[in-house]
Each structure stands twice: as structure tokens, then as C-alpha cells.
N, C-alpha and C positions, 0 to 999 in steps of 0.2 A: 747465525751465532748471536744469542742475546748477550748482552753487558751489563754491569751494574751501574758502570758508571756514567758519565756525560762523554761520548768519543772525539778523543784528540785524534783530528786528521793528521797534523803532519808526525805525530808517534806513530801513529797506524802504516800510514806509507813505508816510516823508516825498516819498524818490524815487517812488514812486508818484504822489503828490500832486502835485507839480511837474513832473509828466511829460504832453508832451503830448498823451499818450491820454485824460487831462483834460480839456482843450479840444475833446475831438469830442464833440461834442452825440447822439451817439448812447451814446456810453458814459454819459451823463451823463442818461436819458429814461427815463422808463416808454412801455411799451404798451400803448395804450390802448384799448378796442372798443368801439364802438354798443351799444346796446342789444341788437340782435339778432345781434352776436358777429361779424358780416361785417365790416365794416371795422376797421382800424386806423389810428391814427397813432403820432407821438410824441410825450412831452410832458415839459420839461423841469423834473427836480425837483435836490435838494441831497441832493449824495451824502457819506452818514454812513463814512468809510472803515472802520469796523470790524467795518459788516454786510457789506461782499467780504472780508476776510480771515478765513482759516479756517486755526486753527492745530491740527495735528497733530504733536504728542508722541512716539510712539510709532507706526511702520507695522506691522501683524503683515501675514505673509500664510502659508498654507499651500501648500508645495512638493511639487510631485511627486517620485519618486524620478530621472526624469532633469533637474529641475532640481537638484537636492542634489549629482547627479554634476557639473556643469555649477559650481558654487561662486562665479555671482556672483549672491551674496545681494542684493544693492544694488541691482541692473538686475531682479534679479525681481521685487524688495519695490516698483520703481516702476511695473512691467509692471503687475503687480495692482491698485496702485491704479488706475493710468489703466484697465482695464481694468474697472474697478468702477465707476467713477462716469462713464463712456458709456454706461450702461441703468438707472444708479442714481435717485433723486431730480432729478426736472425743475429749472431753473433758476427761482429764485421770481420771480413778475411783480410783484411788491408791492416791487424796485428792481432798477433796472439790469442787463440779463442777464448780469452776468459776476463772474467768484468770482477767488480769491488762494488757492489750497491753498499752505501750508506745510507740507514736510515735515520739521520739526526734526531726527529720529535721520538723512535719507539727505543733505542739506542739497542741498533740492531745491527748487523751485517749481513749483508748476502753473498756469496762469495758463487757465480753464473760462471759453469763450466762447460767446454763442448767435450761431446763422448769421447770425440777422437783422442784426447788428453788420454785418457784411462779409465778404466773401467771402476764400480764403486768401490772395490777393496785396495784401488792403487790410491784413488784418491782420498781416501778418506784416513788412508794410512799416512801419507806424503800430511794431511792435516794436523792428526796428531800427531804428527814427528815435530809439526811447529811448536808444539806447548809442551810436549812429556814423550819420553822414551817409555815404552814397552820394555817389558822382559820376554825373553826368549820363552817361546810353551812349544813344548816338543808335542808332537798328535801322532799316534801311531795311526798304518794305514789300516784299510779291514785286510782282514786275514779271511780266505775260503778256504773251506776242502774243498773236493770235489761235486759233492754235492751241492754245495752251493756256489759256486762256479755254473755247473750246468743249469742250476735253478736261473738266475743271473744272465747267461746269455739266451737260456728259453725268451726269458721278462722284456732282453733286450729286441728279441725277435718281432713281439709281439708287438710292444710299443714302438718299433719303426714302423711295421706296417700300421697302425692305430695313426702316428704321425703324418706319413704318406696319404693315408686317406683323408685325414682332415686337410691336411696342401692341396689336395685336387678334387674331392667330390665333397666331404661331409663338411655341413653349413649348422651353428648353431640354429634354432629356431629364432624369427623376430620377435621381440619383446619389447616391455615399457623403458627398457633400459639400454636396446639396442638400438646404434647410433647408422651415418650416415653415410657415402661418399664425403670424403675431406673432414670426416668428421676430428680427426687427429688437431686439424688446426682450429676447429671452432672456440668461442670464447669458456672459459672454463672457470671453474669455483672451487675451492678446499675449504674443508671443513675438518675439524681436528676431535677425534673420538682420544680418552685418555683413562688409561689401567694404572693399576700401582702394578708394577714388577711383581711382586710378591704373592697378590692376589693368583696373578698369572703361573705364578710357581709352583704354588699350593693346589691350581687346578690340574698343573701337571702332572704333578707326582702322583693324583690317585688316579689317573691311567698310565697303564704300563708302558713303559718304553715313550710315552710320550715326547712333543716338544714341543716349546713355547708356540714354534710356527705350525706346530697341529691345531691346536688352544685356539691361535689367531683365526687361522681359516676355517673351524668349526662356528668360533664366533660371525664373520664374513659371511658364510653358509648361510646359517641361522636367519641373519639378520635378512640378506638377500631373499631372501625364501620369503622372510612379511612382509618387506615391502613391494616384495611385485605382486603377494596377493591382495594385501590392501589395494593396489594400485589395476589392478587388473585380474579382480576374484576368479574367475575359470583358469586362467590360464596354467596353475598349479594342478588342474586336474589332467594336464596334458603330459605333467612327468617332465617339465622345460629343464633343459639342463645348459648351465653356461660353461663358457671354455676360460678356463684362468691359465695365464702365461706367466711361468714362475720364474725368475732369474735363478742361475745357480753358480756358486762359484768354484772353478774349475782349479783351482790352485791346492796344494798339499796342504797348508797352512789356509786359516780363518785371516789372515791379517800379513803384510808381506813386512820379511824379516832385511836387515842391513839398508835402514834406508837408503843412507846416504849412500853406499855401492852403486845401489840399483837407478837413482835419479842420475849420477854422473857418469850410468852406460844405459839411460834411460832408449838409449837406440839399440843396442847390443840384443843379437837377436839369444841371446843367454840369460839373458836379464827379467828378472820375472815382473817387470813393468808393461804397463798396454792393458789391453782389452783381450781378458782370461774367462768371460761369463759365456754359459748356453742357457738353453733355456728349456721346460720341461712343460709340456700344456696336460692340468689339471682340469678333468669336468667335474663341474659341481653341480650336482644334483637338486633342482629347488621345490622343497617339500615341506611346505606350511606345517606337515603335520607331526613333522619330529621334532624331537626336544633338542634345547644347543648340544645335550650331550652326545647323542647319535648322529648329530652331526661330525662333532669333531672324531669320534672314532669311525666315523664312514671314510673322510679325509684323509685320517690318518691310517690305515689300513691300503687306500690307494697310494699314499705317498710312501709309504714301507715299500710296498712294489716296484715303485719309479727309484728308490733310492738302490734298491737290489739290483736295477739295471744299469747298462751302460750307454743307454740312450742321450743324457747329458754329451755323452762324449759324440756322438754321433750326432748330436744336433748343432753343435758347436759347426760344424762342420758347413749347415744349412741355414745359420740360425738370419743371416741377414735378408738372405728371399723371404724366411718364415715370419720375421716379424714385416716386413713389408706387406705381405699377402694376410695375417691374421693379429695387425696391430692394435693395440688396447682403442676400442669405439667407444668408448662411453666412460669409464670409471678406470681410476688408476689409485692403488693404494700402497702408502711405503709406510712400512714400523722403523720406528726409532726409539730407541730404550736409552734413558741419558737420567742418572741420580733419583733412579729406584722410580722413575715411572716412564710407561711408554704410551707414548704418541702414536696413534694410527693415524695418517694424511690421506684424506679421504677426498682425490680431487674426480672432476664430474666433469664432463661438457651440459652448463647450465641451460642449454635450450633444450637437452633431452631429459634429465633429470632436473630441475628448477626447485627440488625442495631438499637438499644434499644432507641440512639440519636432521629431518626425519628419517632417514637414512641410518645417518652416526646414532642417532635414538636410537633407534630398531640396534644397531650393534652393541651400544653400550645395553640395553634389556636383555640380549641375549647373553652378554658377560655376566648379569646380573643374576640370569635364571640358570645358567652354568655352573656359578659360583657358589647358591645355596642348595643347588643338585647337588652335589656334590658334598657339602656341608651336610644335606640330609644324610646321606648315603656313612657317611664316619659316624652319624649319630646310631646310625639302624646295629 
């Protein structure tokens, strides 16, 4: 969370304290194990606020020479941090798994949460409940005939067994970008690619039935596709195809409704708080030779299918073996859309990819080449 202003720590604590991420019993518990380390619960202690705030003085980081050309110090010196403490020191179980980074010199926050809290729609809902109420959005569910019903659990058929084979036999191919044993904890870098909203909208709407996160992973595609061939020219003649792990949220609602209910029966197994996501493995095809725009309808044509299925639900089921056995090796990418422009965090393990800059490049030129495809195409 950036600020405008200069941060008053002991305001910050107070509004902390009276905030009601207080009131969830989860934020407010140790984890606790059997003797023999298999089970856990929760257990509810008194939280000292000055063991979650961490106040930092001073961020140093060292800069490559294309971020120095690049000249925003601010967004690097925050890239670094967060990029530091995703592999750095575990969060301590001896209280509460979650921390308060302060960053005095960029007047920043970092607010370090462990999963077991909740999943991203609980927590980021429980955030905004600290500053502004929502209004109620009602979402109707899909509606099938018959026909698509049976379409649906054909798709779901298919894509088990597709998933199954990938858990036991089917290996991406090794690439420039494929990482290691242990590679989860190696040192890592983010680098931050940035869209207006709007441009992203307007690319939308002249495919049909599109969606922002079509848009996105056509760009992703795209960009992938050049720089593993710059990086490694034949390899695109082999047809390399990577596996993308999608998060999905499994909940009826985008956003979870009655905060306050739900944090004060944040145990109740009624309660729509906890960890609701599965996850949905997308391949993507890397072909230097298509344009961003065949990509993003490649993508999104595959992800029409996976949405028709009911595999999410079925994975949900598997999903902590499956991210164990084919967890993100190399590149990890989150969007974030906040006052009409969105951030792609483009983080890397830096000893396999070392040039992350060139990367975000290649995505922002495929946005680019998207953009006036597309602009051509309403001229024609």
C-alpha cells in the first residue's frame, strides 16, 4: 500500500488495532501440531502489536543497469523488497502469521500474510472492509440446458484425464526458462509491466465474448513466445509448449459479502472465510510466429473450454498434491487493476532468468502490437 503522506507509526498501529481484521480469530491464533506434527489447529492468543510491525528506515537495493535507465527508483527499491522477503525468512509460528513491513524512506506498507489466513478473495476483502464498504452485486449462476450440461461434463471428462496425465507422466519440455530442484526457494526479482485499464477494455471488446484475463495471457503468450526465441532460436521450432497454473475462485460471489459475520465465525465451518481457490493448468503454446492477436484467441478459446468444465471443482479436491508436484519453477505473474491502470508483477527466479527487464519489454510490445492490430482492424 503506497501513501501520500509521511507514515505516523503509532496512527498506523492504532487503526490497525480497531480494524476489523482484529476480530478474525484467525489473525489473532497460533498454529498449533500434535506431537507427531500431522495435525493442526488453532489457538487463540493476545496479540502484542509491536511483534507484526517492522519498521524499516532505510530500503537499499542494487540496480541493474536497465533499471538505472528505467529511473523509477521508488518502484524498484519496492520491487526488491517484496521480491526479497517471498524466499526470505518463514513467517514465525511462535505468533500470528502475519507481519506490518514499513517502509519509512518510499512511504509504503507491506502488509506479509501466510496462506493459511485465507485465500486471495478473503483477504483482500477483510482489506477493503478496512477503508470502504462494498455494495451488495448480485451475479446470477450459469444456467444450462441439456445440452450444455452434457457438453460440460464431456469437457470435465476430458480435462481430468488431461490433469491426471500431467500428475504422473506428462513433463513440459526443458527450456531457457525452466527452473530447478528447490527452485521455489531460489533468490527472485519482480519487475512490473504497466497497461491503462481502458486500453485493456477497448482490446476487449473487439473480441467477442472476451476477458480482460484473455487480453492478459495472449499478451503473456506473445511476449513468452520472443523471448525464448531470442533467447534460444530453434527451440520454437519444436512447438515448446509451457504449463500455466491458473488460480480460480471457487466462491458464488467475486468478492465475499457480510464481512463482519463472516470474520466473527471466521472458524464456522458455514462461513464463507478460508481457502475457496482451485486451480486450472493452461498450456500455452510458444510460437514466435503468431501475432499477440492469435494468441489471445488461441487462449481464450482454450479457456472457454476449461470454464465450461467442472474441473476447477474436481481440482480443488487435488490441488495441494498438484501444486506440490507442478509448482510455479521459474516465473510467477499476478495483475492488479487499481485507478484505471494495471500492473502485471512479473516476479522470476533471477539465476534462471537474469534479464526479467527484457521480458516485461517483450509484454509491454506485444500490448503494443495488440493494441494497433486491432486499431487497424476498426479502420479497415
Amino acid at each position: 500500500m503506497g501513501l501520500s503522506y509521511p507514515i505516523d507509526i503509532q496512527a498506523f498501529k492504532t487503526a490497525f488495532s480497531n480494524s476489523i481484521m482484529f476480530k478474525n480469530p484467525r489473525f489473532c491464533s497460533l498454529i498449533v501440531r500434535d506431537n507427531n506434527g500431522t495435525k493442526n489447529h488453532w489457538k487463540r492468543t493476545c496479540i502484542n502489536i509491536d511483534d507484526h510491525f517492522i519498521i524499516h528506515q532505510n530500503t537499499t537495493i542494487v540496480k541493474t543497469d536497465l533499471e538505472i535507465e528505467d529511473g523509477d527508483d521508488k518502484e524498484a527499491a519496492i520491487n526488491s523488497f517484496l521480491a526479497e522477503i517471498s524466499v526470505s525468512t518463514p513467517l514465525n509460528e511462535n505468533k500470528p502469521l502475519w507481519e506490518l513491513h514499513v517502509l519509512m524512506d518510499l512511504n509504503c506498507v507491506v502488509l506479509r500474510v501466510h496462506h493459511s489466513l485465507g485465500d486471495g478473495v478473503s483477504l483482500m476483502s477483510l482489506l477493503s472492509s478496512c477503508f470502504c464498504p462494498k455494495n451488495e452485486i448480485i451475479s446470477e449462476g450459469r444456467k444450462k440446458g441439456i445440452w450444455k450440461l452434457i457438453k460440460s461434463l464431456w469437457l470435465t471428462i476430458v480435462f481430468i484425464l488431461r490433469l491426471l496425465g500431467r500428475i504422473l507422466w506428462v513433463k513440459d519440455k526443458v527450456s531457457v526458462v525452466s527452473g530447478g530442484d528447490g527452485v521455489e526457494l531460489w533468490p527472485r526479482k519482480l519487475v512490473t509491466a504497466k497497461f491503462m485499464l481502458e486500453d485493456l477494455k477497448s482490446i476487449k471488446l473487439a473480441i467477442p465474448n472476451a476477458t480482460i484475463n484473455d487480453v492478459l495471457l495472449g499478451i503473456i503468450s506473445s511476449g513468452l513466445s520472443k523471448y525464448i526465441d531470442i533467447k534460444s532460436p530453434m527451440a520454437l521450432h519444436q512447438t515448446l509448449q509451457l504449463t500455466a497454473i491458473i488460480p480460480v475462485n471457487l466462491r458464488k460471489y467475486p468478492y465475499l459479502q457480510k464481512m463482519s459475520e463472516l470474520v466473527t465465525n471466521s472458524n464456522s465451518g458455514l462461513s464463507g472465510w478460508g481457502n475457496k481457490t482451485s486451480i486450472i493448468l493452461l498450456p500455452i503454446k510458444c510460437l514466435n510466429g503468431l501475432n499477440a492477436l492469435e494468441h489471445v484467441r488461441a487462449l481464450k478459446a482454450t479457456m472457454d473450454k476449461k470454464k465450461h468444465s467442472y474441473v476447477a471443482y474436481f481440482g480443488f479436491r487435488i490441488v495441494q498434491f498438484l501444486v506440490s508436484y507442478v509448482s510455479p519453477k521459474a516465473i510467477t505473474v499476478h495483475m492488479v487493476s487499481y485507478a484505471g491502470m494495471v500492473n502485471l508483477q512479473v516476479m522470476v527466479a533471477k539465476d534462471i532468468i537474469s534479464d526479467p527487464e527484457i521480458l516485461v519489454e517483450y509484454f509491454q510490445d506485444s500490448f503494443l502490437k495488440l493494441k494497433n492490430s486491432i486499431k487497424m482492424n476498426n479502420q479497415v
